[in-house]
VOMARKOL-598973 format. One record per atom (N, C-alpha, C, O): residue in one letter; z, y negated, x. Coordinates in steps of 0.2 Angstrom, whole numbers, plus 5000, padded with zeros to 4 digits. Atoms other than C-alpha are relative to their C-alpha. Last residue first. Layout:
(pt 'a', (Z, Y, X))
...
This chain:
(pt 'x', (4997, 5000, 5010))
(pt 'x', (4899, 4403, 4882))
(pt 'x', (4993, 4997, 4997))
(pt 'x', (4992, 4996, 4991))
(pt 'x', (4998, 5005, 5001))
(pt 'x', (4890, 4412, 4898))
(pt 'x', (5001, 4996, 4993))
(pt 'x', (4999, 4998, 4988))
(pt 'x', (5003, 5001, 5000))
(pt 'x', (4894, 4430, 4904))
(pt 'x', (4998, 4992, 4996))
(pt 'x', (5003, 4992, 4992))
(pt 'x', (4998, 5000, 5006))
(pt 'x', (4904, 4433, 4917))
(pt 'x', (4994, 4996, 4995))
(pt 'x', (4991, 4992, 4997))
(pt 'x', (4999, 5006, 4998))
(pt 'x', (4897, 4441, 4932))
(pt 'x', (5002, 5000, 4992))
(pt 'x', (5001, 5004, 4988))
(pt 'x', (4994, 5005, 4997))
(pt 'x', (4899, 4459, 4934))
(pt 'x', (5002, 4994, 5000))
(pt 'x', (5007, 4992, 5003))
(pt 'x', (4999, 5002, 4992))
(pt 'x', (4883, 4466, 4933))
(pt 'x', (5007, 4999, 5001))
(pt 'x', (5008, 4998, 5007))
(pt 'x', (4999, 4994, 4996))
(pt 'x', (4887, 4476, 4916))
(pt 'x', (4999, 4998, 5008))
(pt 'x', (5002, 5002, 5012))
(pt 'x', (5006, 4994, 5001))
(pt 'x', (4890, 4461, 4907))
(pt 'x', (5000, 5005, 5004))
(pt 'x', (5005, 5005, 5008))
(pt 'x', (5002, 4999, 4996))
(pt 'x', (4909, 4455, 4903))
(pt 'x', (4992, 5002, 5000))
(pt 'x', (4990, 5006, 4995))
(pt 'x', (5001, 4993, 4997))
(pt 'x', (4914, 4453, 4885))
(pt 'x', (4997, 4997, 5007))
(pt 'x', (4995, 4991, 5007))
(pt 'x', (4997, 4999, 4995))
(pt 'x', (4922, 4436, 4882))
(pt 'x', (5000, 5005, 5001))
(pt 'x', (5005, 5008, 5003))
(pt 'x', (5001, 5006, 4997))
(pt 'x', (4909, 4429, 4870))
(pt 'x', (5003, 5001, 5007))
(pt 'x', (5001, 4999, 5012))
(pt 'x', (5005, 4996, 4996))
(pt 'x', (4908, 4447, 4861))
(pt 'x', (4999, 4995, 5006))
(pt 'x', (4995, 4996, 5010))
(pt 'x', (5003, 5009, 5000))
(pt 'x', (4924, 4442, 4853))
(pt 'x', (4996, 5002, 5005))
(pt 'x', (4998, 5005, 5010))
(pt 'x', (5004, 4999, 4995))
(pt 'x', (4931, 4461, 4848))
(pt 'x', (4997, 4995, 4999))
(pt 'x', (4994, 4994, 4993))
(pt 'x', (4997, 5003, 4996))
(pt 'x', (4942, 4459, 4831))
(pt 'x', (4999, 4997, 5009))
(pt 'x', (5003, 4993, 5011))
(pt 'x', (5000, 5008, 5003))
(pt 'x', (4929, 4465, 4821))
(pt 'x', (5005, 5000, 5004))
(pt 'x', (5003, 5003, 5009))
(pt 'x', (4996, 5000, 5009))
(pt 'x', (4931, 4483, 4831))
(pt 'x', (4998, 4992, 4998))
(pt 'x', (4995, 4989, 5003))
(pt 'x', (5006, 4999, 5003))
(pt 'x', (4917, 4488, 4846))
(pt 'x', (5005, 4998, 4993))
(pt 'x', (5002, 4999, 4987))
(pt 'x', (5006, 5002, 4996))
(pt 'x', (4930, 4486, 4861))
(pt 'x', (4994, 4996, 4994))
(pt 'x', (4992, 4991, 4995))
(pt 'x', (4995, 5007, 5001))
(pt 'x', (4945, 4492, 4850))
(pt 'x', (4994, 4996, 5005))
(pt 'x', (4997, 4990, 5006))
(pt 'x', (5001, 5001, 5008))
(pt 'x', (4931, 4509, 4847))
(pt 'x', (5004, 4995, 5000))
(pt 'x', (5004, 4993, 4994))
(pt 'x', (5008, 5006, 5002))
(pt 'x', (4927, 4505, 4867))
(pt 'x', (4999, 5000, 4992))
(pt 'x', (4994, 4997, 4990))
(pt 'x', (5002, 5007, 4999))
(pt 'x', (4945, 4506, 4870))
(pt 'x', (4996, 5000, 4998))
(pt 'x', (4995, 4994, 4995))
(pt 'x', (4997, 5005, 5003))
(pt 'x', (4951, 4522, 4858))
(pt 'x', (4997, 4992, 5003))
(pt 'x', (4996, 4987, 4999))
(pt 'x', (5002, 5000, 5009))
(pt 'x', (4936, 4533, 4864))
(pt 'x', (5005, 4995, 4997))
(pt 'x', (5002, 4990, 4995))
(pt 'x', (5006, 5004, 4997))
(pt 'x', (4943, 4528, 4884))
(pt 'x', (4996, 4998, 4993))
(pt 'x', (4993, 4993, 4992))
(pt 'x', (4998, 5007, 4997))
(pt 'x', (4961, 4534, 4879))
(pt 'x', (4993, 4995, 5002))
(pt 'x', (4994, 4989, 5003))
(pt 'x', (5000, 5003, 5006))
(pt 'x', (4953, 4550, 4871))
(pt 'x', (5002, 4993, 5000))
(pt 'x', (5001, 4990, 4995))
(pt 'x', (5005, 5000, 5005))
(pt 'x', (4945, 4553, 4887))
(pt 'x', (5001, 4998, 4996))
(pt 'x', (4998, 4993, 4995))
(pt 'x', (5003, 5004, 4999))
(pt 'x', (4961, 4549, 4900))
(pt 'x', (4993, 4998, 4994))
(pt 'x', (4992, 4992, 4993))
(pt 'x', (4997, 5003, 5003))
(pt 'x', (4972, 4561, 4887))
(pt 'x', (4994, 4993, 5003))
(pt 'x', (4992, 4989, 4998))
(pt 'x', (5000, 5001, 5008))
(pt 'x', (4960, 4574, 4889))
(pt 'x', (5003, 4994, 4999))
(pt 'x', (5000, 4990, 4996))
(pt 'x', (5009, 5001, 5002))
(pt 'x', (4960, 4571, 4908))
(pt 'x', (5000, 5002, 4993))
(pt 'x', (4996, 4997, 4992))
(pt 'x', (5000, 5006, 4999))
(pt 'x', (4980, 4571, 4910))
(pt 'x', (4992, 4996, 4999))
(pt 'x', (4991, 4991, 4997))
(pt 'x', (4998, 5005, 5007))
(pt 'x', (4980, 4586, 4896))
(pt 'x', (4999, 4992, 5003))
(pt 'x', (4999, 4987, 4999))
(pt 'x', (5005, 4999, 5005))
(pt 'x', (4970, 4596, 4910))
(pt 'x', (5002, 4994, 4994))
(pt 'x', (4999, 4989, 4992))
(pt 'x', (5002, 5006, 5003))
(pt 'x', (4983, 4592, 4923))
(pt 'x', (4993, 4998, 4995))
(pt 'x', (4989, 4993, 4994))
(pt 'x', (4997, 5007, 5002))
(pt 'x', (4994, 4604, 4921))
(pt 'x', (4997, 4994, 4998))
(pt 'x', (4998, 4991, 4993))
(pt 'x', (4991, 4998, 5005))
(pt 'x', (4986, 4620, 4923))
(pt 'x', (4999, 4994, 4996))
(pt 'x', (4995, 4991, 4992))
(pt 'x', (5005, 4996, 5004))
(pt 'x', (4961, 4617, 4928))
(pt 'x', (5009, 5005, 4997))
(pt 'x', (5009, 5010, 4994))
(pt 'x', (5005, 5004, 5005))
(pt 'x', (4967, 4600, 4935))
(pt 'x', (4997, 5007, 4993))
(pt 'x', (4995, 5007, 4988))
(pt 'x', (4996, 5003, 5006))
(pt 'x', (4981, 4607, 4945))
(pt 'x', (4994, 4999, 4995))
(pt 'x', (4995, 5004, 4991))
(pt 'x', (4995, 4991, 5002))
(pt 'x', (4969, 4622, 4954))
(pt 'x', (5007, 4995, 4995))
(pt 'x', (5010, 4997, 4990))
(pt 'x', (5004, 4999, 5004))
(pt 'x', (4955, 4605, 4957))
(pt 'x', (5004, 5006, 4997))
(pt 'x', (5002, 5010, 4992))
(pt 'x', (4999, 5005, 5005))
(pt 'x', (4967, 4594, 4966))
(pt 'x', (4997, 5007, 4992))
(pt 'x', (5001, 5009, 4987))
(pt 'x', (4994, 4998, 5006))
(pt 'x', (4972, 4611, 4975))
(pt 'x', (5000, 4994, 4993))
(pt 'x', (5003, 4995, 4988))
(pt 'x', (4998, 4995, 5003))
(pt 'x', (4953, 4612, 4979))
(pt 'x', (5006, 5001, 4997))
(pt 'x', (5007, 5004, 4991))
(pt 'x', (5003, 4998, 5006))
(pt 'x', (4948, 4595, 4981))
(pt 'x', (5003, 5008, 4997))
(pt 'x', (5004, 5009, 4991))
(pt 'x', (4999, 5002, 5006))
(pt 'x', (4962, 4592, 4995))
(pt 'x', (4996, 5000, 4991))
(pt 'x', (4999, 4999, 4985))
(pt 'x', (4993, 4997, 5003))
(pt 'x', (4957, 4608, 5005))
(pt 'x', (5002, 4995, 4995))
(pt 'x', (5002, 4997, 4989))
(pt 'x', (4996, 5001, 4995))
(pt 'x', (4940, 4602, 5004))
(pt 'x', (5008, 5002, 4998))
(pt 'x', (5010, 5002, 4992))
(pt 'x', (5002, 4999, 4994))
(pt 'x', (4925, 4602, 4994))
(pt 'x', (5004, 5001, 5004))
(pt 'x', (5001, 5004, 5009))
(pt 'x', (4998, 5003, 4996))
(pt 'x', (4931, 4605, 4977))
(pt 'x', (4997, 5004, 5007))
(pt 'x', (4995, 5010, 5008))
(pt 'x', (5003, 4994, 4997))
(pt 'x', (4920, 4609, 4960))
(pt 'x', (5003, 4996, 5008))
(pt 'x', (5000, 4990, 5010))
(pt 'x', (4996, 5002, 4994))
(pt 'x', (4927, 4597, 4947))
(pt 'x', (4998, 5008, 5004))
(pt 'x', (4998, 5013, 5002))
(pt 'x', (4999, 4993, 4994))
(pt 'x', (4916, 4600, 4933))
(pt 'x', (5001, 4997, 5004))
(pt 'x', (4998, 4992, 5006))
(pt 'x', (5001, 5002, 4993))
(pt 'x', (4918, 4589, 4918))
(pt 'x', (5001, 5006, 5005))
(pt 'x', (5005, 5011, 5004))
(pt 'x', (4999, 4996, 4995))
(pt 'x', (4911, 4592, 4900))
(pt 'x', (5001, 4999, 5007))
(pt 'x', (4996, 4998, 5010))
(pt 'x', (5002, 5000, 4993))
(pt 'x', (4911, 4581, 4886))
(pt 'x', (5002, 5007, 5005))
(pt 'x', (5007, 5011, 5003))
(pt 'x', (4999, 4996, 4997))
(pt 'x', (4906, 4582, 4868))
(pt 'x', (5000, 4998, 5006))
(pt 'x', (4995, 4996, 5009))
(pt 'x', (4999, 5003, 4993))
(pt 'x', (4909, 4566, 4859))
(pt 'x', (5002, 5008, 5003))
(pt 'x', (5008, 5011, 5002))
(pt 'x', (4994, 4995, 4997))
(pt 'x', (4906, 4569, 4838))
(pt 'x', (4995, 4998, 5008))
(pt 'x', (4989, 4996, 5008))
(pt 'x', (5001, 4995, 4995))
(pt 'x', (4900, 4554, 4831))
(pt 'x', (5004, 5003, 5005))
(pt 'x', (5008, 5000, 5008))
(pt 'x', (4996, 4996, 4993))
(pt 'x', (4904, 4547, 4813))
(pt 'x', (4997, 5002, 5007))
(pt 'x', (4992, 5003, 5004))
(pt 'x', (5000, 5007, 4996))
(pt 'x', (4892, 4537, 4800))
(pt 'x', (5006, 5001, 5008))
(pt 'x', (5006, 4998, 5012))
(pt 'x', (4994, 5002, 5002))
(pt 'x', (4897, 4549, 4786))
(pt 'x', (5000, 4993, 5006))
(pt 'x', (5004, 4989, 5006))
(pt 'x', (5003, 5004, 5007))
(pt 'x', (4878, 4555, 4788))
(pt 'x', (5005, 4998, 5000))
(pt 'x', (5003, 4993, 4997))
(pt 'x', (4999, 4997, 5005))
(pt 'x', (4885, 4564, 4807))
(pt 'x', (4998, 4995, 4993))
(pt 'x', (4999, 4989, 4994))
(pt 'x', (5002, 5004, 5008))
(pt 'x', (4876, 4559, 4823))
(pt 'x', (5002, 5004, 4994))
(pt 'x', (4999, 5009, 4992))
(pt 'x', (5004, 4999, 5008))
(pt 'x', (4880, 4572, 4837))
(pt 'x', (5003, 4996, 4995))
(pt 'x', (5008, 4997, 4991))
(pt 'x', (4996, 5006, 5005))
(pt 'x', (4885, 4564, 4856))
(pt 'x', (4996, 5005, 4995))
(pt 'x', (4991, 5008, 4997))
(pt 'x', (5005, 4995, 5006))
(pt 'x', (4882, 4579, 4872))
(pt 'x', (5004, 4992, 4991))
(pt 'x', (5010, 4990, 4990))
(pt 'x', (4999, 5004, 5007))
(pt 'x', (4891, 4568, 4886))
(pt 'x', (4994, 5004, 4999))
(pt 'x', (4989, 5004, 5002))
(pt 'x', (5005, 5001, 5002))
(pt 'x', (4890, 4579, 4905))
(pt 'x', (5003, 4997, 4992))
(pt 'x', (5008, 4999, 4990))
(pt 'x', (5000, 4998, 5009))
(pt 'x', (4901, 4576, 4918))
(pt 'x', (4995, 5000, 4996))
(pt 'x', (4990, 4998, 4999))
(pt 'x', (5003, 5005, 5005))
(pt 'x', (4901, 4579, 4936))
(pt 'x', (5001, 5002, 4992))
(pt 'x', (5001, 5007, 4989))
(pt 'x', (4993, 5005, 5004))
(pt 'x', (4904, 4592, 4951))
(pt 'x', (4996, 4993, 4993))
(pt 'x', (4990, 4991, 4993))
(pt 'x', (5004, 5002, 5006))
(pt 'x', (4889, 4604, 4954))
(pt 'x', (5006, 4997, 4995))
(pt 'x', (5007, 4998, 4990))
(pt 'x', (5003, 4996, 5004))
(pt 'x', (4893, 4605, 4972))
(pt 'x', (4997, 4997, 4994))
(pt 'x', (4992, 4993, 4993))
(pt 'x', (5005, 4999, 4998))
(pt 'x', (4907, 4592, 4978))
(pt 'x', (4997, 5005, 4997))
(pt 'x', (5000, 5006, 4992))
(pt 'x', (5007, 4998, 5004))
(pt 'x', (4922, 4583, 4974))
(pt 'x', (4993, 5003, 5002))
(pt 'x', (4989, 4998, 5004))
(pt 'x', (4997, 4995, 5000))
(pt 'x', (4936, 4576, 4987))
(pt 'x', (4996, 5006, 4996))
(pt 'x', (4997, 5011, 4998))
(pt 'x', (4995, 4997, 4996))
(pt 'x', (4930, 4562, 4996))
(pt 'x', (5004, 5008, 4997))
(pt 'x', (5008, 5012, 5000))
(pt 'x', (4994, 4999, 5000))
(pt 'x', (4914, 4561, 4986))
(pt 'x', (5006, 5001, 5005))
(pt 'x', (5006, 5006, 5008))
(pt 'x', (5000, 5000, 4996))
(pt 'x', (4896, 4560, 4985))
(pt 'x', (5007, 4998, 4998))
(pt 'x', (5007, 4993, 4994))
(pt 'x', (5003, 4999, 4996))
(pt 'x', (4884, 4564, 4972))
(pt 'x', (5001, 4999, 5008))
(pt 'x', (4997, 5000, 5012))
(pt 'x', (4999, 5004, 4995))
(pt 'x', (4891, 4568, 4957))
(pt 'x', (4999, 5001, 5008))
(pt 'x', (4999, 5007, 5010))
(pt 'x', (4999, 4997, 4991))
(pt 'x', (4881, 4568, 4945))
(pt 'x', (5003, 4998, 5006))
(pt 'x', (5002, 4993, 5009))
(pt 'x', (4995, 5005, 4996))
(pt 'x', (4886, 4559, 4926))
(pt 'x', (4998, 5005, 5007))
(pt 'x', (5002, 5009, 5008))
(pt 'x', (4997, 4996, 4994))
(pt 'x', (4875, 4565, 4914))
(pt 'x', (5002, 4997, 5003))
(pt 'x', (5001, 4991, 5003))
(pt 'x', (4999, 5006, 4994))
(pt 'x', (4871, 4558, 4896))
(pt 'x', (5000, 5005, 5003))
(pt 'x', (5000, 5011, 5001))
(pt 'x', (4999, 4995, 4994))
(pt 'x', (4863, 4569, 4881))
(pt 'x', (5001, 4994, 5007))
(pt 'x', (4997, 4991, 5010))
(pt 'x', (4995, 4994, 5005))
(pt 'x', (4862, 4562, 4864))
(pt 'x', (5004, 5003, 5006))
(pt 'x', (5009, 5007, 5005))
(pt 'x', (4991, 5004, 5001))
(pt 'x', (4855, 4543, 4872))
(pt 'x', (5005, 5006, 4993))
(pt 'x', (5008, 5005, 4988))
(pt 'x', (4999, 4996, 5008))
(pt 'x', (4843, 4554, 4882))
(pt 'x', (5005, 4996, 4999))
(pt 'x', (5010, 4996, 5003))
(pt 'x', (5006, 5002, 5000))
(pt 'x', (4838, 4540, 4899))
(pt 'x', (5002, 5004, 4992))
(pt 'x', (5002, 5000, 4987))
(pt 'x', (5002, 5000, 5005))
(pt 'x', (4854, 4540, 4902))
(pt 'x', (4995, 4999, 4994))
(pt 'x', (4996, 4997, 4989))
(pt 'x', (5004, 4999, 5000))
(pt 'x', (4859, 4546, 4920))
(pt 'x', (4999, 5000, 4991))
(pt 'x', (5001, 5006, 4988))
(pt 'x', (4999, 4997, 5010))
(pt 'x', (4872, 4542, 4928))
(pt 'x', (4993, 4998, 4998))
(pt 'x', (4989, 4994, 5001))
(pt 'x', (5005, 5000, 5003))
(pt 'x', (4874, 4547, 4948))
(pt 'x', (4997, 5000, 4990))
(pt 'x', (4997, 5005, 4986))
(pt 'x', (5003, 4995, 5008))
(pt 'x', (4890, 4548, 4952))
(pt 'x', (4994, 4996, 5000))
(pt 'x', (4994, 4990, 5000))
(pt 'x', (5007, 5004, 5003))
(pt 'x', (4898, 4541, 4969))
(pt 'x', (4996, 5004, 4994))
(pt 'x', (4994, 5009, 4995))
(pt 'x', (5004, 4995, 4998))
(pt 'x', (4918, 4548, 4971))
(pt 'x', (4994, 4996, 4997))
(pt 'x', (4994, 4992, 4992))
(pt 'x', (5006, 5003, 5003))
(pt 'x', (4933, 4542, 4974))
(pt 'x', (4994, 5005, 4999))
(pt 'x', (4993, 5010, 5002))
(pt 'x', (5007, 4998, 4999))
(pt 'x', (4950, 4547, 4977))
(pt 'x', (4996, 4997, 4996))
(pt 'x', (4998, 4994, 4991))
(pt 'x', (5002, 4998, 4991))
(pt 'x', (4964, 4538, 4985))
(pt 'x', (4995, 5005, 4998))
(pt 'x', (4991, 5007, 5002))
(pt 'x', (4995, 4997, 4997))
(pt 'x', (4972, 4533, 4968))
(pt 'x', (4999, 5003, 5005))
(pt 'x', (5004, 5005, 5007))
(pt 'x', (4993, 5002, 5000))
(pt 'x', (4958, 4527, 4958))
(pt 'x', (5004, 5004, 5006))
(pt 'x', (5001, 5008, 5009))
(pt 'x', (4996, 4996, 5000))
(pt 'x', (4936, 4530, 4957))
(pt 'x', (5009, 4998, 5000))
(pt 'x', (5009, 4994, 4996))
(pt 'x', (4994, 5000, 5006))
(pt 'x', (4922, 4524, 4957))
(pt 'x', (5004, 5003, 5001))
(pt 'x', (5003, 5008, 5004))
(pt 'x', (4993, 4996, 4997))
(pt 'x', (4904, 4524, 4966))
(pt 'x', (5005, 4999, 4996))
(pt 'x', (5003, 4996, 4991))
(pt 'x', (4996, 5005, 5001))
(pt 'x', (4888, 4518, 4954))
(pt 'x', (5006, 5006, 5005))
(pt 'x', (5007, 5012, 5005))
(pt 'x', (4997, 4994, 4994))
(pt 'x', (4871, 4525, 4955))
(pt 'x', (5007, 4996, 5003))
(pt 'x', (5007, 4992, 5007))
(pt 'x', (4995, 5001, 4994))
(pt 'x', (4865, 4521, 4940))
(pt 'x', (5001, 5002, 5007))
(pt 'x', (5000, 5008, 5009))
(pt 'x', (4994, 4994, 4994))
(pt 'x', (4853, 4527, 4927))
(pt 'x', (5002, 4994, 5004))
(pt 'x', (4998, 4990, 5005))
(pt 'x', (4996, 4995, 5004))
(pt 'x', (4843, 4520, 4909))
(pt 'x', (5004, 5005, 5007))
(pt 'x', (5006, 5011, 5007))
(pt 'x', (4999, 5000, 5007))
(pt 'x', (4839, 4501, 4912))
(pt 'x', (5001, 5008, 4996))
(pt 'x', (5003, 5008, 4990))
(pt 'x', (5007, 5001, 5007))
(pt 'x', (4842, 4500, 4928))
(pt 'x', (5002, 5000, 4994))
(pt 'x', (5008, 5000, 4991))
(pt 'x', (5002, 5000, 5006))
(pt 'x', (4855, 4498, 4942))
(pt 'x', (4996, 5000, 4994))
(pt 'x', (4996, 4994, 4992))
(pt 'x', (5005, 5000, 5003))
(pt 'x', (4859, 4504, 4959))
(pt 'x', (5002, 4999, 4992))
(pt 'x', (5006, 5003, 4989))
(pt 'x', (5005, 5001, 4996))
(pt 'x', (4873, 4502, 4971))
(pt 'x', (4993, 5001, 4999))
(pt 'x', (4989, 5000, 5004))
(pt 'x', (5005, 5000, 5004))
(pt 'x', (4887, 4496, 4959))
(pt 'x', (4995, 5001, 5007))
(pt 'x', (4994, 4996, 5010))
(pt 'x', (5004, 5005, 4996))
(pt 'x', (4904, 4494, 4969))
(pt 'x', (4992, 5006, 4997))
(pt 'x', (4991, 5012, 4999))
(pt 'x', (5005, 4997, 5005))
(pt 'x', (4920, 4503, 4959))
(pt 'x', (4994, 4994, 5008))
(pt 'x', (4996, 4991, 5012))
(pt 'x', (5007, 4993, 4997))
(pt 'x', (4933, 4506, 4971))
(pt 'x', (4995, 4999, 4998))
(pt 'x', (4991, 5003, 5001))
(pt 'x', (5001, 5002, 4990))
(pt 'x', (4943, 4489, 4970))
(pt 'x', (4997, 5006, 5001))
(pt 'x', (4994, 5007, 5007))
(pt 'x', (5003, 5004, 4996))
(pt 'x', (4941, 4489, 4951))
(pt 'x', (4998, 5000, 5007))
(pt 'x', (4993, 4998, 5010))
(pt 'x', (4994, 5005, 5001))
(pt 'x', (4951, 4506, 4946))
(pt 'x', (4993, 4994, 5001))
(pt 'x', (4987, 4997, 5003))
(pt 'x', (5006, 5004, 4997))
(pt 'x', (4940, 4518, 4937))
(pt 'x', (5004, 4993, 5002))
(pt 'x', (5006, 4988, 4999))
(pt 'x', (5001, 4998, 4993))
(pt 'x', (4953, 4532, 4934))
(pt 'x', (4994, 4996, 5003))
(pt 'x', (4990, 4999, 5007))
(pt 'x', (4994, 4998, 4994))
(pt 'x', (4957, 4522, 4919))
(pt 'x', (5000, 5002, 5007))
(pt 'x', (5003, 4999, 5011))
(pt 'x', (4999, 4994, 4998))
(pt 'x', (4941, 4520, 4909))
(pt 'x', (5006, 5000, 5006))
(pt 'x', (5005, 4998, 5012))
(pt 'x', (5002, 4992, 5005))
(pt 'x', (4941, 4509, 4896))
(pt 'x', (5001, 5004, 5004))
(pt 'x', (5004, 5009, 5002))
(pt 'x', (4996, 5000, 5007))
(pt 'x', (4953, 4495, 4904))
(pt 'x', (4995, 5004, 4993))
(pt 'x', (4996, 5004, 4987))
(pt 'x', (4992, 4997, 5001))
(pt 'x', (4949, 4501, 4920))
(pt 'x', (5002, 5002, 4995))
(pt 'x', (5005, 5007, 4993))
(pt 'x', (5003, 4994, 5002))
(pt 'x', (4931, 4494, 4919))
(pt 'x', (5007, 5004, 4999))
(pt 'x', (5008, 5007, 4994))
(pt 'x', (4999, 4999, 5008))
(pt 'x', (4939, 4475, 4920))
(pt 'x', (5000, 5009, 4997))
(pt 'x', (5004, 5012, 4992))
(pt 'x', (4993, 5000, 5000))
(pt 'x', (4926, 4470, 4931))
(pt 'x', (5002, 5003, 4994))
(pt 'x', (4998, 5004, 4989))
(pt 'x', (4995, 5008, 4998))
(pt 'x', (4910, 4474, 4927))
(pt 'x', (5005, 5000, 5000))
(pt 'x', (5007, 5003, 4995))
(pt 'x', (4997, 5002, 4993))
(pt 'x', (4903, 4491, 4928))
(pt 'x', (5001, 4995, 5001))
(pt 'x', (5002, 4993, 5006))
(pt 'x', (5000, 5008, 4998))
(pt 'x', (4897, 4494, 4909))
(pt 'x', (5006, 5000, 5005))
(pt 'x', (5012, 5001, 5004))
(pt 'x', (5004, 5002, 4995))
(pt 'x', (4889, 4511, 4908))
(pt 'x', (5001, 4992, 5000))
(pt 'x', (4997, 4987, 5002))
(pt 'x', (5001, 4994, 4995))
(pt 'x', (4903, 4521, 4898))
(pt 'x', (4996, 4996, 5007))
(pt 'x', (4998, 4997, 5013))
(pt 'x', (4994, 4998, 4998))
(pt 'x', (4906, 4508, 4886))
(pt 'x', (5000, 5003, 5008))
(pt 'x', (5001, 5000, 5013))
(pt 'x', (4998, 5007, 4999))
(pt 'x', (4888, 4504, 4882))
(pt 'x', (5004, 4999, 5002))
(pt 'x', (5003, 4995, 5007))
(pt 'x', (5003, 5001, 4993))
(pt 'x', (4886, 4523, 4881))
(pt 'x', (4999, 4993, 5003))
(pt 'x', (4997, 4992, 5008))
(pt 'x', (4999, 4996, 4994))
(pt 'x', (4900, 4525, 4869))
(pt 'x', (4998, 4996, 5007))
(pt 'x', (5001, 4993, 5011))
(pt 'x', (4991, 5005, 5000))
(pt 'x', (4893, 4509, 4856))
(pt 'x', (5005, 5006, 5009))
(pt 'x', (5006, 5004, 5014))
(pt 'x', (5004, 5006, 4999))
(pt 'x', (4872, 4518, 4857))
(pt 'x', (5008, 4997, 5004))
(pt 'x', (5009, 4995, 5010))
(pt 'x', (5000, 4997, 4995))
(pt 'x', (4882, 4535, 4852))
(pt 'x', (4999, 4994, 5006))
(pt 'x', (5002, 4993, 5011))
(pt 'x', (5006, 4998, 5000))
(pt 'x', (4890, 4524, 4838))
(pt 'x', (4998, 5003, 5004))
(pt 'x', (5003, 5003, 5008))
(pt 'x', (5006, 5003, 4995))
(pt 'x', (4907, 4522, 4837))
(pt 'x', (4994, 5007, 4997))
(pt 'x', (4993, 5012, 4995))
(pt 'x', (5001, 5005, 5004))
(pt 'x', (4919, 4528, 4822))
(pt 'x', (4994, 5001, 5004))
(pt 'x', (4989, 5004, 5002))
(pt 'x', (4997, 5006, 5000))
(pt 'x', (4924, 4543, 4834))
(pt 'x', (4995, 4996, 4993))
(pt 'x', (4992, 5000, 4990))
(pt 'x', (5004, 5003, 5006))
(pt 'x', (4927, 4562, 4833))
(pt 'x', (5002, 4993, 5000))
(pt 'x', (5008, 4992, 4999))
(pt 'x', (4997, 5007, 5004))
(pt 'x', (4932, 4568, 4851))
(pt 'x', (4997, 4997, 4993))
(pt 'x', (4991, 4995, 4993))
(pt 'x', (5006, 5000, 5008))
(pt 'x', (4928, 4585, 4859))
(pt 'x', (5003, 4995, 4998))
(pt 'x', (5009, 4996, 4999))
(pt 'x', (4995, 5004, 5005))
(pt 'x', (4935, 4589, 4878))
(pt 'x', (4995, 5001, 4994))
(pt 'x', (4989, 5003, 4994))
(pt 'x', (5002, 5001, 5006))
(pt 'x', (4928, 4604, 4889))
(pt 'x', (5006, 4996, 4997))
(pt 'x', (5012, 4997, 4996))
(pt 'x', (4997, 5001, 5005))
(pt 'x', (4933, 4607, 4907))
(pt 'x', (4998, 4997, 4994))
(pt 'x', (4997, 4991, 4995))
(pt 'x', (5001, 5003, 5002))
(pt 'x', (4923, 4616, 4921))
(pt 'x', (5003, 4998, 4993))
(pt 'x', (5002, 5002, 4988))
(pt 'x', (4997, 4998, 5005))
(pt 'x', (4928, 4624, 4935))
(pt 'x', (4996, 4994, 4994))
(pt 'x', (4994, 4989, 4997))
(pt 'x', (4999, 5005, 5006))
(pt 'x', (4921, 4627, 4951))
(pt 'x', (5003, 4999, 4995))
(pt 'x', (5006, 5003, 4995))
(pt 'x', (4998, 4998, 5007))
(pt 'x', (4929, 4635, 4966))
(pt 'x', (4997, 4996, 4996))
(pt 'x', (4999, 4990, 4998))
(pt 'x', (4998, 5006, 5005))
(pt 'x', (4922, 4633, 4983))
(pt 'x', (5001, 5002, 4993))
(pt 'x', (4997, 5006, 4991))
């Protein structure tokens, strides 16, 4: 099995606190910051106050991640069971605080495939489709910074269960 592992960098507005709020909210909706997270996959099997254990996923694959944010500089995402994903597959978020009130968004995702489908998924993802996962990342930093803007009415935010929350 091949691993690889791809590096993004992002400088946002948001807070590290504003990200991982983003990142760890499963309630409907979840799409609309993370794109390869459609609705009809997603289904929440554990939740606390700093990890998960959430499935996910879009287009015929999925996969169950383990997130883990007990450090709010250092998240994890493990994946822990998947159709096409396997090994030391998952991401990891590295956040660094800057005095100007900025933070830099290191991620790293390792797609490491189980099966003939993971493998060629994973021989595009490491040409081609590298810009379609940067693009997905910088696309997720823009929602939760239009998430987190004055213009964000926190009345019709969802919460992280899923249920709506009340006016």
């Amino acid at each position: 099995m091949t691993q690889m592992g791809i590096h993004f960098h992002q400088t946002t507005s948001l807070t590290p606190e504003q990200y991982i709020a983003g990142l760890t909210d499963f309630g409907p909706g979840r799409s609309k910051l993370f794109g390869n997270s459609a609705d009809e996959y997603l289904k929440v099997h554990h939740l606390d106050r700093s990890e998960a254990d959430v499935t996910e996923g879009s287009g015929g694959i999925w996969e169950r991640l383990h997130y883990d944010w007990s450090n709010p500089n250092h998240i994890v995402l493990t994946t822990t069971d998947s159709n096409v994903w396997g090994g030391a597959s998952g991401h990891t978020y590295n956040f660094t605080r800057h005095p100007d009130g900025t933070t830099e968004i290191d991620v790293v995702v390792v797609r490491e495939g189980k099966n003939l489908k993971g493998r060629l998924l994973g021989l595009v993802l490491r040409t081609i489709g590298r810009s379609v996962l940067e693009k997905a990342f910088v696309n997720s930093v823009r929602a939760i910074e239009a998430r987190n803007s004055s213009d964000y009415h926190p009345s019709r935010r969802e919460v992280r269960s899923g249920q709506q929350q009340k006016p």
